[in-house]
Biopython code that builds the backbone (N, CA, C, O; Angstrom):
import numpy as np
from Bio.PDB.StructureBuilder import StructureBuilder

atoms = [
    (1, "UNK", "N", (0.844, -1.166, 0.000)),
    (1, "UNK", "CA", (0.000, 0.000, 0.000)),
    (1, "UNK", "C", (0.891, 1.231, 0.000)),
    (1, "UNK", "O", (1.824, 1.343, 0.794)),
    (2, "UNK", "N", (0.575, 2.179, -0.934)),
    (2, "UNK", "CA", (0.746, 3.251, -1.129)),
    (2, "UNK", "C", (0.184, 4.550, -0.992)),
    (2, "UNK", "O", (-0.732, 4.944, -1.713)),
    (3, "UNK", "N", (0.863, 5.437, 0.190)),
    (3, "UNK", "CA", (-0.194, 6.487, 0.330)),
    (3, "UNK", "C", (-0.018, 7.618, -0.306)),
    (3, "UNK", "O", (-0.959, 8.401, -0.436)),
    (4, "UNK", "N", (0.948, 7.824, -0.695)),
    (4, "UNK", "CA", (1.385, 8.956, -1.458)),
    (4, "UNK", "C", (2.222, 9.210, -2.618)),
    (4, "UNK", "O", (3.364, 8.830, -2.362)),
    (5, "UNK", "N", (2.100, 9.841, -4.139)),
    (5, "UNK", "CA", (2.404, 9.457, -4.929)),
    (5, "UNK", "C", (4.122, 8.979, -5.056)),
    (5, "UNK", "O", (4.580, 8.084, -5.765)),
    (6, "UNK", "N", (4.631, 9.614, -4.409)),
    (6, "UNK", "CA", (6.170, 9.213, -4.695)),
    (6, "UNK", "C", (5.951, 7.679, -4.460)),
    (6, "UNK", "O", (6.145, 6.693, -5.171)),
    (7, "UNK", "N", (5.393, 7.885, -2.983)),
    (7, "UNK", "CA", (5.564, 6.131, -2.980)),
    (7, "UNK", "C", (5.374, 5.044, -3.663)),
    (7, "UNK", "O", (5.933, 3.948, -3.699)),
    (8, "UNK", "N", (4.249, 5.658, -4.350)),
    (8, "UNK", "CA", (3.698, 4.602, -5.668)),
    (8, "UNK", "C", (4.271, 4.365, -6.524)),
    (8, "UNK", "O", (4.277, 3.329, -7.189)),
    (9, "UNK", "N", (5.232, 5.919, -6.720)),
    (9, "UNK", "CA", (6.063, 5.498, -8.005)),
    (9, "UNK", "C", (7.262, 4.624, -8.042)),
    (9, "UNK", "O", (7.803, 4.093, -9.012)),
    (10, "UNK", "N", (7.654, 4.574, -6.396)),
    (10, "UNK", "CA", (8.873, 3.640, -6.435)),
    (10, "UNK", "C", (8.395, 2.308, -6.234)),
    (10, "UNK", "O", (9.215, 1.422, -6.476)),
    (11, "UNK", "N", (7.128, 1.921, -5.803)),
    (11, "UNK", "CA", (6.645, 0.848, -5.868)),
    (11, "UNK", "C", (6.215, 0.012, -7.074)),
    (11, "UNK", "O", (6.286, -1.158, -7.448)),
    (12, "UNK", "N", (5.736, 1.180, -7.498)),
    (12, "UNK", "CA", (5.209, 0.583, -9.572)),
    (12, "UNK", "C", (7.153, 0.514, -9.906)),
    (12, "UNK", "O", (7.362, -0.682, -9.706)),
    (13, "UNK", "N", (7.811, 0.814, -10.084)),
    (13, "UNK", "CA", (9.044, 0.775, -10.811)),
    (13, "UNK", "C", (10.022, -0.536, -10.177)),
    (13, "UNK", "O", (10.875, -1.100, -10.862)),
    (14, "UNK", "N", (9.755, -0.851, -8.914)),
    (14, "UNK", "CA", (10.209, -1.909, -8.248)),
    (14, "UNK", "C", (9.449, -3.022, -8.999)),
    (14, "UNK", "O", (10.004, -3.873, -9.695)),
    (15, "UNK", "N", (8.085, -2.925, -8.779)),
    (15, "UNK", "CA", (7.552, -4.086, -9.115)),
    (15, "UNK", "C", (7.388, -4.339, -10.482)),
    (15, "UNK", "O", (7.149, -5.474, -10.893)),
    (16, "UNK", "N", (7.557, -2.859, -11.601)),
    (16, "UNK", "CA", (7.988, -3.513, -12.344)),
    (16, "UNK", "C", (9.058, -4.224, -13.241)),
    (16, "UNK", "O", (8.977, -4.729, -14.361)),
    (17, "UNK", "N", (10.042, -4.090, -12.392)),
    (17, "UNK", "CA", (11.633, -4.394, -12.280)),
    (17, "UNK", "C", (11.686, -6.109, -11.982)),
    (17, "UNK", "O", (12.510, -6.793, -12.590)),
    (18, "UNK", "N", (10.865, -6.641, -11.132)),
    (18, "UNK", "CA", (9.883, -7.867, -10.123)),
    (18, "UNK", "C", (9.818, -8.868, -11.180)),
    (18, "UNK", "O", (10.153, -10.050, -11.099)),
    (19, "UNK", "N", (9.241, -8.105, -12.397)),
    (19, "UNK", "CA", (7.880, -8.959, -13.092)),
    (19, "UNK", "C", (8.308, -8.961, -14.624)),
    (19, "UNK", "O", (7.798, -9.600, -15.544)),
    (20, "UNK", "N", (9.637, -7.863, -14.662)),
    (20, "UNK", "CA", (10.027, -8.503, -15.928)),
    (20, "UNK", "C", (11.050, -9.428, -16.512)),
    (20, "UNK", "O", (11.959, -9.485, -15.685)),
    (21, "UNK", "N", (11.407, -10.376, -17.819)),
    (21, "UNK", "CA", (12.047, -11.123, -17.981)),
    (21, "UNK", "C", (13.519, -10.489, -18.068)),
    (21, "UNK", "O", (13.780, -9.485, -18.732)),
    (22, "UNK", "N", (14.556, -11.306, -17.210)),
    (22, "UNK", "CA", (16.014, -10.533, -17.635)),
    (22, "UNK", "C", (16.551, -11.862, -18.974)),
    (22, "UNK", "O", (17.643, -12.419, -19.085)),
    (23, "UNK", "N", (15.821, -11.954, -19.464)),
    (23, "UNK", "CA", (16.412, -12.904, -20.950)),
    (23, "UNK", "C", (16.615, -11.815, -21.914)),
    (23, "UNK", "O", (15.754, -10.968, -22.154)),
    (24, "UNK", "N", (18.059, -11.870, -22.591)),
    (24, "UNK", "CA", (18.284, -10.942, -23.242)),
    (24, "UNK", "C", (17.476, -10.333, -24.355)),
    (24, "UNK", "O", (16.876, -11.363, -24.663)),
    (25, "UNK", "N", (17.030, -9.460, -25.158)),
    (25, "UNK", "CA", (16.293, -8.874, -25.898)),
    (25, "UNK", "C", (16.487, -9.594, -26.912)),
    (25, "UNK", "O", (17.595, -10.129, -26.885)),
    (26, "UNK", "N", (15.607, -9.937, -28.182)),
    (26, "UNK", "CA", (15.609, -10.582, -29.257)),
    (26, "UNK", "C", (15.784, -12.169, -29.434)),
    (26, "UNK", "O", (15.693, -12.699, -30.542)),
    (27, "UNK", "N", (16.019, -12.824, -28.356)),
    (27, "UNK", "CA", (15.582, -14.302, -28.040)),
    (27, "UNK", "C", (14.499, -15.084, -28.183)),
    (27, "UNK", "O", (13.651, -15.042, -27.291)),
    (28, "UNK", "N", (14.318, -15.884, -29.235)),
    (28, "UNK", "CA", (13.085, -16.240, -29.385)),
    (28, "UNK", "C", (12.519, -17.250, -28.374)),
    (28, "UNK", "O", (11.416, -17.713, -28.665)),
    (29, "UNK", "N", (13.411, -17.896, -26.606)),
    (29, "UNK", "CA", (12.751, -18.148, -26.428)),
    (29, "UNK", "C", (13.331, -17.956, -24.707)),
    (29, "UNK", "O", (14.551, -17.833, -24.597)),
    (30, "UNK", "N", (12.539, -17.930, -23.469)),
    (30, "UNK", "CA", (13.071, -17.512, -22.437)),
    (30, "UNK", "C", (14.226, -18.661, -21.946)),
    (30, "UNK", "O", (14.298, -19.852, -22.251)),
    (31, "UNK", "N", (15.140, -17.806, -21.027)),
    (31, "UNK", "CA", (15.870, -18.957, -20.933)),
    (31, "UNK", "C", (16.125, -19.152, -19.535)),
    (31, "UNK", "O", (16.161, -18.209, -18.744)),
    (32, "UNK", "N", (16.336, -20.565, -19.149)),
    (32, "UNK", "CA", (16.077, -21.192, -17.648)),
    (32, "UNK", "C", (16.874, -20.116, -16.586)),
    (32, "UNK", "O", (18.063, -19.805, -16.654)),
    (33, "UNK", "N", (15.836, -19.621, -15.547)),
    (33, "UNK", "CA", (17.168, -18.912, -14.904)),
    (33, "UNK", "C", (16.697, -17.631, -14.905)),
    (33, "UNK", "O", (16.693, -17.049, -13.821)),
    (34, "UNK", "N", (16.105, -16.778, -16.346)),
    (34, "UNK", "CA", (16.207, -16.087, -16.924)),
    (34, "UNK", "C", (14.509, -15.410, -16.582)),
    (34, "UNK", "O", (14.057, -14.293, -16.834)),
    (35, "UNK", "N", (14.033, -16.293, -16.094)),
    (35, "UNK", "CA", (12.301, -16.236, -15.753)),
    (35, "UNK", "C", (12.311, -14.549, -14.679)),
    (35, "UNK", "O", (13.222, -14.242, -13.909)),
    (36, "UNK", "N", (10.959, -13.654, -14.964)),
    (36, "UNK", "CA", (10.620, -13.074, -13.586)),
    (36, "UNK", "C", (10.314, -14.436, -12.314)),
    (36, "UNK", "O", (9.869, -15.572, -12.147)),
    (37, "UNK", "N", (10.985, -13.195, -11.628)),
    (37, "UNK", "CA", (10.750, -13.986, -10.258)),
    (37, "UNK", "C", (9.030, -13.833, -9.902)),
    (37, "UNK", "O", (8.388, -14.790, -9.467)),
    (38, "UNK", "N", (8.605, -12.893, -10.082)),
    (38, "UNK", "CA", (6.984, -12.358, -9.658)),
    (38, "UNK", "C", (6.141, -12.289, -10.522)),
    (38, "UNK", "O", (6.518, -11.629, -11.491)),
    (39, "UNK", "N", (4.913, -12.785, -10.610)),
    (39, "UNK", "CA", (3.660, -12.049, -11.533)),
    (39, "UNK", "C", (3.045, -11.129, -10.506)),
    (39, "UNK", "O", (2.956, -11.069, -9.280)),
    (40, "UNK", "N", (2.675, -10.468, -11.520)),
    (40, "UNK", "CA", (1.632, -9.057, -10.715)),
    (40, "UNK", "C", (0.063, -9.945, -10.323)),
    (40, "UNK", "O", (-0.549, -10.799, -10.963)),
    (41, "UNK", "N", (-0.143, -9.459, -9.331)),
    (41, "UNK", "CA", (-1.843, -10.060, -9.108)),
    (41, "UNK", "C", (-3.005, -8.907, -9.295)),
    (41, "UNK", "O", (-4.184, -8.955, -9.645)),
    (42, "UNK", "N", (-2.259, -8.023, -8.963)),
    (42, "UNK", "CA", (-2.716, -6.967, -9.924)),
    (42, "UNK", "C", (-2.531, -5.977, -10.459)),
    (42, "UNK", "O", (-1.449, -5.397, -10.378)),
    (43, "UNK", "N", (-3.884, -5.375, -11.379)),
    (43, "UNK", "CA", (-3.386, -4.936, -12.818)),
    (43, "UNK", "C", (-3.742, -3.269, -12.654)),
    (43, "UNK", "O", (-4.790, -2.626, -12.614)),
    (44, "UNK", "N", (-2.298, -2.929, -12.580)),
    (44, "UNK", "CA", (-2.263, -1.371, -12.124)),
    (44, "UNK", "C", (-2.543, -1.528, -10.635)),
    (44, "UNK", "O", (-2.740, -2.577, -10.022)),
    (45, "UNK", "N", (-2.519, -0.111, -10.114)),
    (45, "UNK", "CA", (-3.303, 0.116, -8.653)),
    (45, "UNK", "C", (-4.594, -0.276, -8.176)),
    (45, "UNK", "O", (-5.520, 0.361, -8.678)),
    (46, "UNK", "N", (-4.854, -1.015, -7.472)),
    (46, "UNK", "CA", (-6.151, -0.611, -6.826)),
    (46, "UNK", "C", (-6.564, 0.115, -5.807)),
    (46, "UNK", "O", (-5.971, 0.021, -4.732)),
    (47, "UNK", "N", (-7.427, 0.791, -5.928)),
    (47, "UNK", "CA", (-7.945, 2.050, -5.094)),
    (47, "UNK", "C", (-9.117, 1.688, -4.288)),
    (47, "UNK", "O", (-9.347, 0.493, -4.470)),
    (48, "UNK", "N", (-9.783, 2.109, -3.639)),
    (48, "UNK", "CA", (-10.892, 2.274, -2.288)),
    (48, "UNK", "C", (-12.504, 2.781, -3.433)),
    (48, "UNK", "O", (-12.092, 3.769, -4.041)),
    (49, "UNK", "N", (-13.359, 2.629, -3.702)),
    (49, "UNK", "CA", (-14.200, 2.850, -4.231)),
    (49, "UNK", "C", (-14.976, 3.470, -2.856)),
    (49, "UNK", "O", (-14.792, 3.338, -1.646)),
    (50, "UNK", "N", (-16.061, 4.308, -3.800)),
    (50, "UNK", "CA", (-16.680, 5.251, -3.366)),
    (50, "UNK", "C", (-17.484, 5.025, -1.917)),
    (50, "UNK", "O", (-17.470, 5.699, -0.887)),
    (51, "UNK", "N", (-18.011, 4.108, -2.179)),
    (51, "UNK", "CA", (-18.539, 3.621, -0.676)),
    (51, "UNK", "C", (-17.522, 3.535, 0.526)),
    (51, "UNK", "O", (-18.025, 3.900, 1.589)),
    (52, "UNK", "N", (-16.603, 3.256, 0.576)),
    (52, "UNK", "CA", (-15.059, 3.112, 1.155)),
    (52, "UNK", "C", (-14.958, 4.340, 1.593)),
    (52, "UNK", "O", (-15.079, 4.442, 2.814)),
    (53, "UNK", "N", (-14.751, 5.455, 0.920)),
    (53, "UNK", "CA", (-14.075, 6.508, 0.906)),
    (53, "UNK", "C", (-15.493, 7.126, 1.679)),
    (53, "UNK", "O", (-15.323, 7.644, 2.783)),
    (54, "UNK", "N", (-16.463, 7.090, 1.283)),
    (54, "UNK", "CA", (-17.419, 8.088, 2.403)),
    (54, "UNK", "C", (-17.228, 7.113, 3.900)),
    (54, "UNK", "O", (-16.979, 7.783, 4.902)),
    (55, "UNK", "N", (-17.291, 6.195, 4.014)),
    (55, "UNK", "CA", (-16.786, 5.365, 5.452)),
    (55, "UNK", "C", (-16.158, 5.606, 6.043)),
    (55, "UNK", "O", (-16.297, 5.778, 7.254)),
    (56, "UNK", "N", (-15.010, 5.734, 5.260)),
    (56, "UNK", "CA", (-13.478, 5.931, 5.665)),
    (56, "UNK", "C", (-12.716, 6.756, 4.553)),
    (56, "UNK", "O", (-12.222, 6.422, 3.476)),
    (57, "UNK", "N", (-12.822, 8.138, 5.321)),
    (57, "UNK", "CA", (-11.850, 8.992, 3.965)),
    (57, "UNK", "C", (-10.512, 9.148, 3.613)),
    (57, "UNK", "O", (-9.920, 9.609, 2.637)),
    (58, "UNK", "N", (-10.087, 8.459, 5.045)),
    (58, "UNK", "CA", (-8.292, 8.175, 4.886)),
    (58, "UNK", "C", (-7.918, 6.991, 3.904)),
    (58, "UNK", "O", (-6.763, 6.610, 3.711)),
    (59, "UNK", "N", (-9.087, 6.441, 3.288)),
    (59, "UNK", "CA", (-8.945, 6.131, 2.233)),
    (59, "UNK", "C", (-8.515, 5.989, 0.847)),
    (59, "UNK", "O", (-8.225, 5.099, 0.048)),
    (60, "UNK", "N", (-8.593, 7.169, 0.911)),
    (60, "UNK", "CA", (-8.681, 8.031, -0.815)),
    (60, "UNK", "C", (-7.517, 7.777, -1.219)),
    (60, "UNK", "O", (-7.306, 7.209, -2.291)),
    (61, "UNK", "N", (-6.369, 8.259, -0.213)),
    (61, "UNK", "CA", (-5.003, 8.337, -1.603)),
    (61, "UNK", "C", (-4.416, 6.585, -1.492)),
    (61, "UNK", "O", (-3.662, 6.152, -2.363)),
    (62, "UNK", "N", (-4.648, 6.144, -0.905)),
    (62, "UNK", "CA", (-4.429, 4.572, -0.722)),
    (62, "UNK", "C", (-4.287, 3.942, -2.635)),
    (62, "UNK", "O", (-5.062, 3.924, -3.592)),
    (63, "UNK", "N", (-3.095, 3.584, -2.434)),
    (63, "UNK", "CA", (-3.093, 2.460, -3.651)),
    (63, "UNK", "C", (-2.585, 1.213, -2.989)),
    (63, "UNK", "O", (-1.969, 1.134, -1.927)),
    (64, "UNK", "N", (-3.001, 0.123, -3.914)),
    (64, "UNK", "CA", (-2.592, -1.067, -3.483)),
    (64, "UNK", "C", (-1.825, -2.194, -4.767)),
    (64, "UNK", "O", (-2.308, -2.576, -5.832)),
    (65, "UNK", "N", (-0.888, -2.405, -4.334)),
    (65, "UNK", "CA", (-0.801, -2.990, -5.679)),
    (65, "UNK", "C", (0.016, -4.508, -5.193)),
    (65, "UNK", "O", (0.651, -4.398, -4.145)),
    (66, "UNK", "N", (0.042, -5.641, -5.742)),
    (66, "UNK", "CA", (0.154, -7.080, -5.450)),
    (66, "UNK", "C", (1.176, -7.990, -6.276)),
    (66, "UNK", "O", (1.203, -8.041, -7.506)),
    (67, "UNK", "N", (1.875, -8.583, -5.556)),
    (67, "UNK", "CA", (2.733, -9.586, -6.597)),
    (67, "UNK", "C", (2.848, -10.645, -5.912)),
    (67, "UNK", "O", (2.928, -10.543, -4.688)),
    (68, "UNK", "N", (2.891, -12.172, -6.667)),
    (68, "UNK", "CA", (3.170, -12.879, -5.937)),
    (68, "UNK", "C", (4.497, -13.581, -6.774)),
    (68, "UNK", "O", (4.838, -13.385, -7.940)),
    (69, "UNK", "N", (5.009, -14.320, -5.915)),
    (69, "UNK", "CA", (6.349, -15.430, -6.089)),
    (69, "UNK", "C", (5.769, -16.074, -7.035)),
    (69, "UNK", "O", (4.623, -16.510, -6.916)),
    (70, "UNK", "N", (6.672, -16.252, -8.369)),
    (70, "UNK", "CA", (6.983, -17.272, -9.289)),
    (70, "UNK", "C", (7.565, -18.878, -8.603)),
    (70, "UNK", "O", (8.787, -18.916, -8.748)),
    (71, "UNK", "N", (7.046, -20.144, -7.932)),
    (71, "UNK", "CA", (8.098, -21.075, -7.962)),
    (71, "UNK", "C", (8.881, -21.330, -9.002)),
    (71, "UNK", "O", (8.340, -21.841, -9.982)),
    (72, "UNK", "N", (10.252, -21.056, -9.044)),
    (72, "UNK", "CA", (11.005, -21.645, -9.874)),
    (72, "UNK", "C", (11.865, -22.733, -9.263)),
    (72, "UNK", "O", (11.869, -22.897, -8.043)),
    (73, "UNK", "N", (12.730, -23.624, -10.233)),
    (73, "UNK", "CA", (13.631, -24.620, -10.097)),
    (73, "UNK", "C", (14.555, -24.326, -9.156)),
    (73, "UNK", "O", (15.018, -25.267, -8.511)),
    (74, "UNK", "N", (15.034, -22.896, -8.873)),
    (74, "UNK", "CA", (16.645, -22.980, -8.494)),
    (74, "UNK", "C", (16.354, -22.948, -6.788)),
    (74, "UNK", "O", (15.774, -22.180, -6.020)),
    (75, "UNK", "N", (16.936, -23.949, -6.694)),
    (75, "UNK", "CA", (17.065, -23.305, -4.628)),
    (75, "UNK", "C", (18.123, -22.480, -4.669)),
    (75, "UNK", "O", (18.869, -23.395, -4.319)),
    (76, "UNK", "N", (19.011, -21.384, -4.806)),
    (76, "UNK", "CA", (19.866, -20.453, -4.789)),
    (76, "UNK", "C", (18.717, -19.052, -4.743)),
    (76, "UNK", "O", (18.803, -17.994, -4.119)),
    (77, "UNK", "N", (17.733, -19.524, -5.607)),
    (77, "UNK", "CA", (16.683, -17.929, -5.992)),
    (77, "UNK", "C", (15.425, -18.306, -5.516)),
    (77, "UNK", "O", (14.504, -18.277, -6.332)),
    (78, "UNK", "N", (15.093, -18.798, -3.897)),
    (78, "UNK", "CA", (13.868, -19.344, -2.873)),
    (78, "UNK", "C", (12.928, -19.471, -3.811)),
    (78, "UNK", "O", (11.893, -18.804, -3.795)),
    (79, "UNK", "N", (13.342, -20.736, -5.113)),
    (79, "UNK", "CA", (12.293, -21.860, -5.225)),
    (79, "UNK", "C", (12.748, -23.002, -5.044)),
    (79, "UNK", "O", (13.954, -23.228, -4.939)),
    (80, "UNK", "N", (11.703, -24.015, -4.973)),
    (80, "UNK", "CA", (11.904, -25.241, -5.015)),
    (80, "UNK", "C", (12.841, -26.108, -5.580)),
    (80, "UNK", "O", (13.124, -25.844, -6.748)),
    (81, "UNK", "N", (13.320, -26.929, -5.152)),
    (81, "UNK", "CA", (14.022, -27.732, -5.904)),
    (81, "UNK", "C", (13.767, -29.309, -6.180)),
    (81, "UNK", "O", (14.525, -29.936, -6.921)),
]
sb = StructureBuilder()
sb.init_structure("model")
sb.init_model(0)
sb.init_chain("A")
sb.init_seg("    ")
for serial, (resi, resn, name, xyz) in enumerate(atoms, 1):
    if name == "N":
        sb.init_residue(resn, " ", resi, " ")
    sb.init_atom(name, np.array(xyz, "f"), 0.0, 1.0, " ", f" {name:<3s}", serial, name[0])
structure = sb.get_structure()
């Protein structure tokens, strides 16, 4: 959760740092190792809808945004082996 925009922005840029492939550019196919560690669970921010926000107005600048762990192969990078 994010309450304020800076924060969001280092959070969106982390996570999307998280979630993308480091397989080199122009590879036609990913390579072992090479996987994001994270998928996003979700898509962009989510925010407090209107009912929320008259409830509770400390609401409003709230973003939320979600990733979870990829299991991968390697026990060196906390997946499974």
């Amino acid at each position: 959760m994010a309450y304020q925009s800076l924060e969001d922005r280092i959070v969106k840029t982390t996570f999307a740092a998280a979630t993308a492939s480091r397989t080199p550019a122009g590879l036609p196919v990913e390579l072992p190792g090479y996987e994001p560690e994270f998928i996003a669970i979700t898509r962009g921010a989510e925010r407090a809808d209107a009912d929320e926000i008259e409830r509770n107005p400390r609401s409003a600048p709230v973003r939320l945004r979600a990733l979870a762990r990829v299991a991968s192969g390697n026990p060196g990078r906390g997946g499974k082996s």
